[in-house]
N, C-alpha and C positions, 0 to 999 in steps of 0.2 A: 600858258604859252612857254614851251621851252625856248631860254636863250641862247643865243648862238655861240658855236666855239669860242674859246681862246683861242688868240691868236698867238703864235711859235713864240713870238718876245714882244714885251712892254718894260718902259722907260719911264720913269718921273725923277724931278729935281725936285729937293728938300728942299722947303720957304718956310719963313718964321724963326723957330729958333735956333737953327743950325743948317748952314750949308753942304752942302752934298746930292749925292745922286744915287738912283739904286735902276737895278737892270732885273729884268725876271725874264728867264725863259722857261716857256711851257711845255711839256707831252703827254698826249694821253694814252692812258694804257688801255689795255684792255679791261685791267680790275680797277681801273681810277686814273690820276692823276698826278704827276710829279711838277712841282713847282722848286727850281732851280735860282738862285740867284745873290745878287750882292747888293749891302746900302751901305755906303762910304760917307762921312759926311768931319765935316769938323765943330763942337758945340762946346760954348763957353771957354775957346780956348785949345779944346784937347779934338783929337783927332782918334777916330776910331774906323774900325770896316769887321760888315758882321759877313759872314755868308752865310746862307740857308739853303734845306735840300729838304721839303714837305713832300708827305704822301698822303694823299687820301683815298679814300674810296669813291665811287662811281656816283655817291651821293655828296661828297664833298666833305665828308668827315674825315677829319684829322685821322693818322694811322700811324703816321712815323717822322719824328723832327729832328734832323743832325743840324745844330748851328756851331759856326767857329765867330770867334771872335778875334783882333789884331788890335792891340791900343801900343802906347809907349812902353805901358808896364810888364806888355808878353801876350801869350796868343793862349784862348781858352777853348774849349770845346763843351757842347753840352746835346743829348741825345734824349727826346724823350719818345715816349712808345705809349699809345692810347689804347686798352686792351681791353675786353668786355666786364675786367671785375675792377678796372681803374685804369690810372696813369703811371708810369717807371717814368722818374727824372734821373739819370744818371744810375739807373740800374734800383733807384729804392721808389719803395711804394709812397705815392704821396697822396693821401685820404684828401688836404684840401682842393683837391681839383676835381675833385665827384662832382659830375653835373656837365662839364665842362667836354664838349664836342672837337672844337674849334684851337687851335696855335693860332696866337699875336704876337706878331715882332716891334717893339718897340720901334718908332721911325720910319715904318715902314706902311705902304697904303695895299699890299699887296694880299694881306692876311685877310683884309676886311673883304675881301668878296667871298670866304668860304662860306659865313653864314648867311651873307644874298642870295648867292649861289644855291646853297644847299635849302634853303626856305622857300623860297617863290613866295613871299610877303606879296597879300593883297593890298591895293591900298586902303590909306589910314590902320591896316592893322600896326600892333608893338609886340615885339618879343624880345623876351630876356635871355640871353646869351654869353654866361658868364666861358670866357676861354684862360686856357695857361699863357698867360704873359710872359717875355721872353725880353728883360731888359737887355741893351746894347750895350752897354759898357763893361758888364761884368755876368751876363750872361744867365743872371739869377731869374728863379723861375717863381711868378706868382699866380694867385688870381686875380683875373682881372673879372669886376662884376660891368656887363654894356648893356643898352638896350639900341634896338633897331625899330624905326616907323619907317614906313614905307609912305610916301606924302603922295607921290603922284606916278603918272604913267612914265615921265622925262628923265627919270634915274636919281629923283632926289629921296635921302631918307634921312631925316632926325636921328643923329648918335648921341648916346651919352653915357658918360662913364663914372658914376657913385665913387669908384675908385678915385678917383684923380678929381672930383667935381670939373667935369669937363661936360663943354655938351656944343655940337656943330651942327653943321648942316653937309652932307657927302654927297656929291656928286658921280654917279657912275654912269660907265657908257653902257650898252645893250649885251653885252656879254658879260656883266657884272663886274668887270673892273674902275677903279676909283680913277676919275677925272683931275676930282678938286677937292681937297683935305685941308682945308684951312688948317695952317699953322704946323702943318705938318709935309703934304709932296702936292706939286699939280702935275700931272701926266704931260708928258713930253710926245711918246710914240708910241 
C-alpha cells in the first residue's frame, strides 16, 4: 500500500529534554523530494537553531544535506552529498558512513520518516538502518547505528538506537510522518 503524500508543512514542539519547536516544509519534485525546515529549541541552558534543506530521491534516499547551525558561539554550516561510491561531508570522503542511505538531525522527528517511508516495513518485520548523524549544536557528523520494527497497522514501530542505548516506541500518521517521539517532538500540525 502506497502512503499518501506529505503534506506542504508540518510542525512539532520539542518535549523532554529541551524546549523548542521545529517547522518542515515539503515539495516534491519530479526526481524526489525536498524537505525544507527549522528546529529551535533551548537545552541545558544554551539556546541553539539548526536549519536544514534535504534532498532525496523518489525512493526517499538521502541525496543532498546543507544544515546551518546559530548558537552563542557563531553560526556553522555543514553540506553533505550521498554518492554511489560513498558519502562528502564537507567536501572529504567519509568511509565511516558506508551503508548509510538515510540523514538524522539530532532533535528532530522529521528525519525519521525517510527510512519508513522508503521501506514499507511489513509488520512485525526489523530493519537495520544505520544513517549519518547530524548533531545540533556543533553540527558534527556521525554514525548513527537504529533499528526500525514495524508493530502494527496504526503507525506504531519499535526504534532503537546501539548508539545512544536508546530504544522507544514512534508513533507515525499515514503519510509516514512522526506523531509521538517520546522524549524528543509530539507533532503539533
Amino acid at each position: 500500500m502506497v502512503p499518501p503524500a506529505l503534506p506542504d508543512h508540518a510542525t512539532w514542539r520539542h518535549v523532554g529534554a529541551r524546549d523548542g519547536f521545529e517547522v518542515l516544509f515539503h515539495t516534491g519534485l519530479g526526481t524526489g523530494h525536498r524537505l525544507r525546515g527549522h528546529t529551535t529549541a533551548v537545552e541545558a541552558g544554551c539556546a541553539w537553531s539548526v536549519g536544514y534543506d534535504v534532498a532525496t530521491d523518489e525512493a526517499w534516499r538521502t541525496r543532498h544535506v546543507r544544515a546551518t547551525a546559530r548558537t552563542a558561539a557563531g553560526d556553522l554550516e555543514v553540506v553533505l552529498e550521498r554518492r554511489t561510491d560513498g558519502w562528502l561531508v564537507g567536501g572529504a570522503t567519509r568511509p565511516d558512513l558506508d551503508g548509510c542511505i538515510d540523514v538524522d538531525l539530532e532533535s528532530s522527528g522529521v528525519t525519521n520518516l525517510l527510512p519508513v517511508r522508503r521501506l514499507g516495513l511489513r509488520i512485525g518485520e526489523t530493519v537495520s538502518v544505520p544513517a549519518a548523524f547530524i548533531r545540533a549544536d556543533d553540527l558534527r557528523v556521525e554514525r548513527l547505528e537504529q533499528t526500525y520494527t514495524r508493530l502494527d497497522d496504526a503507525g506504531r514501530y519499535a526504534y532503537t538506537s546501539a548508539t545512544f542505548d536508546f530504544a522507544c516506541e514512534l508513533q507515525y500518521d499515514a503519510a509516514g510522518l512522526i506523531t509521538s517521539y517520546p522524549g524528543i517532538a509530539e507533532r503539533v500540525s
